[in-house]
TORKOL-4160 file (C-alpha; in steps of 0.2 Angstrom, whole numbers, padded with zeros to 4 digits, m for minus):
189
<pt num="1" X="0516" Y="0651" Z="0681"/>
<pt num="2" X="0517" Y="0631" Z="0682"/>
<pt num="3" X="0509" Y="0623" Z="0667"/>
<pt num="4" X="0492" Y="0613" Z="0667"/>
<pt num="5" X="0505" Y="0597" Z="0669"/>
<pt num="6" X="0516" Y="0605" Z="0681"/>
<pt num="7" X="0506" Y="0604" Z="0700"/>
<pt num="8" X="0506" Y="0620" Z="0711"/>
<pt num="9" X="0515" Y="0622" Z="0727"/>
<pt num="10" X="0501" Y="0619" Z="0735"/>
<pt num="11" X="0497" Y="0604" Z="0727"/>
<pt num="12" X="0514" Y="0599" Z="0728"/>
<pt num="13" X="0512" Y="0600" Z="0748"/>
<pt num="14" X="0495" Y="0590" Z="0748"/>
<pt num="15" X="0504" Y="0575" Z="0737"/>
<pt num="16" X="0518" Y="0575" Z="0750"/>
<pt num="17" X="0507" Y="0577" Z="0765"/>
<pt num="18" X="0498" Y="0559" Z="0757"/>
<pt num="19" X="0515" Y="0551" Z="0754"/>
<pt num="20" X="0520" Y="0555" Z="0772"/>
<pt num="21" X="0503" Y="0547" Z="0777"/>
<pt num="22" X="0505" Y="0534" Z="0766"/>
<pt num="23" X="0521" Y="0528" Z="0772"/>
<pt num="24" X="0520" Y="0532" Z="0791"/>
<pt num="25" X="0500" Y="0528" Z="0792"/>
<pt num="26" X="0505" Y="0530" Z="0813"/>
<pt num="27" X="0510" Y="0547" Z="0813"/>
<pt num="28" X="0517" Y="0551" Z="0831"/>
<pt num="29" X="0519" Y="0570" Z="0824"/>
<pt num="30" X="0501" Y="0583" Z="0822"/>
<pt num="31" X="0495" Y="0586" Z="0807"/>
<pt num="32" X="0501" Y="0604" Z="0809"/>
<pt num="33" X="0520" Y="0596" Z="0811"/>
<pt num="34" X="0515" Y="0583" Z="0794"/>
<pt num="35" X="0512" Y="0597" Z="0785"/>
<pt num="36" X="0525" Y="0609" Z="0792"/>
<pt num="37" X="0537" Y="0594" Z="0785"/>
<pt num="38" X="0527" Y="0596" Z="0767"/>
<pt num="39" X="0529" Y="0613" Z="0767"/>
<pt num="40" X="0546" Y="0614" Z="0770"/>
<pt num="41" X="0550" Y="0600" Z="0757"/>
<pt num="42" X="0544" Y="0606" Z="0743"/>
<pt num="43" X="0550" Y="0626" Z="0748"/>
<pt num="44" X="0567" Y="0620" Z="0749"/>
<pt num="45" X="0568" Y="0607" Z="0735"/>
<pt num="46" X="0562" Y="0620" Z="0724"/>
<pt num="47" X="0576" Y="0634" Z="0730"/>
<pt num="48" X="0587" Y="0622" Z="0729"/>
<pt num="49" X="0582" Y="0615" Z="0712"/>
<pt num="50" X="0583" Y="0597" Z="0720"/>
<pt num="51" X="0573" Y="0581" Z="0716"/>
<pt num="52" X="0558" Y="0583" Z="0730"/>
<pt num="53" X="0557" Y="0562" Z="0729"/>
<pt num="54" X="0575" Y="0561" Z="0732"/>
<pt num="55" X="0573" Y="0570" Z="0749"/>
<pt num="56" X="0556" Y="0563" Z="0755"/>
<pt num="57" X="0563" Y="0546" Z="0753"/>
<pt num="58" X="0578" Y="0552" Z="0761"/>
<pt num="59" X="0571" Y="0559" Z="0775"/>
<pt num="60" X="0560" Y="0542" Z="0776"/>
<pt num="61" X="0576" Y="0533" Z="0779"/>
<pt num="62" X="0584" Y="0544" Z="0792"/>
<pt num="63" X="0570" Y="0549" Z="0801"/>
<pt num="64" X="0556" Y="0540" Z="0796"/>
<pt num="65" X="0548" Y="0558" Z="0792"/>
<pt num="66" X="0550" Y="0565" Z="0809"/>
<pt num="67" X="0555" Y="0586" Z="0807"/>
<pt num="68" X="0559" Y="0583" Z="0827"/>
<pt num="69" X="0569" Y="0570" Z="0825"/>
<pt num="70" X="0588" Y="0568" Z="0835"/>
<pt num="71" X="0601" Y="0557" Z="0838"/>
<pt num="72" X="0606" Y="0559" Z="0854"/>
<pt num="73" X="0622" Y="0548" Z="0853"/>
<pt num="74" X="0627" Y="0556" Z="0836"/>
<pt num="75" X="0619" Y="0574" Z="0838"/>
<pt num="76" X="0611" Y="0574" Z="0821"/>
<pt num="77" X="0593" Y="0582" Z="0821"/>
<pt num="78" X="0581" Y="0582" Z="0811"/>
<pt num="79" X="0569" Y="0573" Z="0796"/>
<pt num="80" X="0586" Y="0572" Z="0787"/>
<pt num="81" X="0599" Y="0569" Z="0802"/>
<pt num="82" X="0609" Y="0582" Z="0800"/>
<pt num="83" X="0625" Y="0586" Z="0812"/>
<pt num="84" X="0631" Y="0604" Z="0816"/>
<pt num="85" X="0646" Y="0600" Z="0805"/>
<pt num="86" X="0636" Y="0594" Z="0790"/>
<pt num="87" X="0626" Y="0610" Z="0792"/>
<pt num="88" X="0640" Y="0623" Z="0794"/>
<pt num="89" X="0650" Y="0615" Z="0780"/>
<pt num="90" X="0636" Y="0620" Z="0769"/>
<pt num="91" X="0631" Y="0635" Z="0776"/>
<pt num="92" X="0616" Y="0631" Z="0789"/>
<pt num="93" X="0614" Y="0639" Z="0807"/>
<pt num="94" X="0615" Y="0629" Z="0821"/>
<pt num="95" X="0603" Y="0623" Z="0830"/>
<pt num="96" X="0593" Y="0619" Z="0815"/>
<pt num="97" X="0576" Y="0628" Z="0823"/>
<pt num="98" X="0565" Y="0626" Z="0809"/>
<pt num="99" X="0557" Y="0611" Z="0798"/>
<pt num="100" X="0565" Y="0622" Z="0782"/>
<pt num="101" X="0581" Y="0624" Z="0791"/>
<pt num="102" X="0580" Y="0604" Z="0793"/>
<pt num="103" X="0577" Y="0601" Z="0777"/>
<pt num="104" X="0589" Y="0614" Z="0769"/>
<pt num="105" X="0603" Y="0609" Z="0779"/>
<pt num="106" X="0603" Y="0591" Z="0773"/>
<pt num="107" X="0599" Y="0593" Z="0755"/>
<pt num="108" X="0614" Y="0606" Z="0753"/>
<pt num="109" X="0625" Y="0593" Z="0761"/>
<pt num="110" X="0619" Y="0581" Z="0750"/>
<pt num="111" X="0622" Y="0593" Z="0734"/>
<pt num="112" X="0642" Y="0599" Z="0743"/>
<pt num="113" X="0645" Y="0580" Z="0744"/>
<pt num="114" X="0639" Y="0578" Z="0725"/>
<pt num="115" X="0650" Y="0593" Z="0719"/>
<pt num="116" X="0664" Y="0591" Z="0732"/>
<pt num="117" X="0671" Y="0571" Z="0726"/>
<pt num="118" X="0670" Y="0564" Z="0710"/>
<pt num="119" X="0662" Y="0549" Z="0713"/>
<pt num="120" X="0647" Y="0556" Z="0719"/>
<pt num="121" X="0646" Y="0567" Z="0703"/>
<pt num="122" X="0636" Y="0555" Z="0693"/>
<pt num="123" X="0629" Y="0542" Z="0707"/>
<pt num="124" X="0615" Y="0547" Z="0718"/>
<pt num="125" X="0619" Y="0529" Z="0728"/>
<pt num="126" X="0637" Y="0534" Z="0731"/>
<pt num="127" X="0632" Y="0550" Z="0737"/>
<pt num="128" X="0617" Y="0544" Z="0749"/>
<pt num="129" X="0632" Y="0530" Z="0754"/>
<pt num="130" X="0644" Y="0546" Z="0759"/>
<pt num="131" X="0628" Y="0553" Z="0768"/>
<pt num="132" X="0626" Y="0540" Z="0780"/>
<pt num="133" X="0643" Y="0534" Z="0782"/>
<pt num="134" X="0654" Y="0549" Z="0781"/>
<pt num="135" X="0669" Y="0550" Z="0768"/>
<pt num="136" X="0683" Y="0541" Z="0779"/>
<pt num="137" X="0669" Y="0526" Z="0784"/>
<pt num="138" X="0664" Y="0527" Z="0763"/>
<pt num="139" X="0683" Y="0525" Z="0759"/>
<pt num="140" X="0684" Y="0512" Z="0773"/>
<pt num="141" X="0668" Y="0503" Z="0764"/>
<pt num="142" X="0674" Y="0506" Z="0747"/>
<pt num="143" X="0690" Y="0495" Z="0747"/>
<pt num="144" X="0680" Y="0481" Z="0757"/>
<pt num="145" X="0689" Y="0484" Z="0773"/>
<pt num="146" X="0672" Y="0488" Z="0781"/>
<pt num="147" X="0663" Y="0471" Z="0789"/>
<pt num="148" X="0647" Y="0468" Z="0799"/>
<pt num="149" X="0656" Y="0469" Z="0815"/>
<pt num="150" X="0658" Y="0489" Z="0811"/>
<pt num="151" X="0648" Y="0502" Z="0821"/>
<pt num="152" X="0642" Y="0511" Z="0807"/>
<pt num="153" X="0626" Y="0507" Z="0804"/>
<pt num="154" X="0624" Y="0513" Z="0786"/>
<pt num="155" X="0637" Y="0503" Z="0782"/>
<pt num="156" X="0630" Y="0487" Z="0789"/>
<pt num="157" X="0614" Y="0490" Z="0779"/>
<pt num="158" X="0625" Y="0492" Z="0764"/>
<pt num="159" X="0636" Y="0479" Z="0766"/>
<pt num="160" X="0617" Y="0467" Z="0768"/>
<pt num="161" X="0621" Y="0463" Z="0786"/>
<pt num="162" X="0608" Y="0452" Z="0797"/>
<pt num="163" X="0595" Y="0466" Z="0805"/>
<pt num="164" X="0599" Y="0479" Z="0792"/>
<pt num="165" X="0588" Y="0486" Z="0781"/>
<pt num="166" X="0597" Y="0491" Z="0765"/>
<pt num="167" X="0601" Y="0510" Z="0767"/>
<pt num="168" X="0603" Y="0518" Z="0748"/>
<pt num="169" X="0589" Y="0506" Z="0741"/>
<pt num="170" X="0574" Y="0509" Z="0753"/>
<pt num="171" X="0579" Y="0527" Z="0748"/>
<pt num="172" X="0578" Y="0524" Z="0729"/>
<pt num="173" X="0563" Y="0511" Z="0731"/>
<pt num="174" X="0555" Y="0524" Z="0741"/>
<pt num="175" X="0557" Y="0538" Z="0730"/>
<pt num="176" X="0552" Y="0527" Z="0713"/>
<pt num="177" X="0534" Y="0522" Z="0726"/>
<pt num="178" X="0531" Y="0543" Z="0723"/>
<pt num="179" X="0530" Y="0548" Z="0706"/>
<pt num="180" X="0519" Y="0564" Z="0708"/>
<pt num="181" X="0532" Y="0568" Z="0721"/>
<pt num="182" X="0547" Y="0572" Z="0706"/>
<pt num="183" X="0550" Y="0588" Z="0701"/>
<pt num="184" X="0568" Y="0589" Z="0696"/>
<pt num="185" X="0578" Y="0575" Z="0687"/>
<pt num="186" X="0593" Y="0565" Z="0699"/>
<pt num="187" X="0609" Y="0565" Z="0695"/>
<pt num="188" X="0616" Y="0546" Z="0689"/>
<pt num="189" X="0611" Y="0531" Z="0696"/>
């Protein structure tokens, strides 16, 4: 039984609901699909014990809060652009058919990445930076060998090349902009 300072479910899914109005104010998806994307958020963050702000602002960056959203060069689908390897690594069927599936798939890769290499262990950045880059492109990045000429976009962004937004802060500004979104501490910095 949650607390009088601890919100419900459903008023966990009604503050994300507004946060995804808030910070897409042009939704292209229904309401139904907004609050399907709520709904699975806040299920899946709280089976998985993960920070609900960690993975909103993630799935801000990736998808710009789109449940349908797909990279058809990369094959990653979903609000937290997962690929079929990511998602069987950790244990998620593929095709990712529902929101929950989309949003469980990217936040167990994200916690395999955090428990599977040490430098993720205490840095959510590093970990967001292995995310979107992949280990071999992170290592690449890492020892400075990566420059704006690379394909990979998150590691332009993070390397603060021209036409990039930065990639791991716009996810931790993001997250920060949602207070009544946290429910779990992070992990590091």
């Amino acid at each position: 039984m949650p607390t009088p300072s601890t919100p419900t479910r459903a008023q966990l899914i009604d503050r994300c609901v507004a946060a995804i109005y808030k910070e897409v104010p042009a939704r292209r998806l229904s309401p139904i699909a907004t609050r399907d994307l709520a709904t699975a958020l806040v299920a899946v963050c709280a089976e998985e014990s993960y920070p609900l702000d960690l993975a909103f602002s993630h799935a801000y960056a990736e998808s710009a809060l789109d449940v349908n959203a797909l990279n058809r060069s990369s094959g990653a689908a979903g609000p937290l652009q997962v690929t079929a390897v990511a998602a069987r690594q950790v244990g998620v069927a593929w095709p990712l058919t529902t929101a929950a599936a989309k949003v469980r798939a990217g936040v167990r890769y994200m916690k395999w990445l955090r428990s599977a290499y040490a430098e993720c262990t205490g840095s959510v950045r590093t970990t967001l930076r292995h995310y979107g880059m992949g280990r071999g492109n992170w290592l690449r990045f890492n020892r400075g060998e990566l420059t704006c000429s690379t394909t990979v976009s998150v590691a332009r962004a993070e390397l603060g090349c021209p036409g990039n937004r930065p990639y791991s802060a716009t996810i931790i500004a993001i997250a920060q902009r949602h207070p009544e979104l946290r429910t779990t501490s992070w992990w590091g910095s």
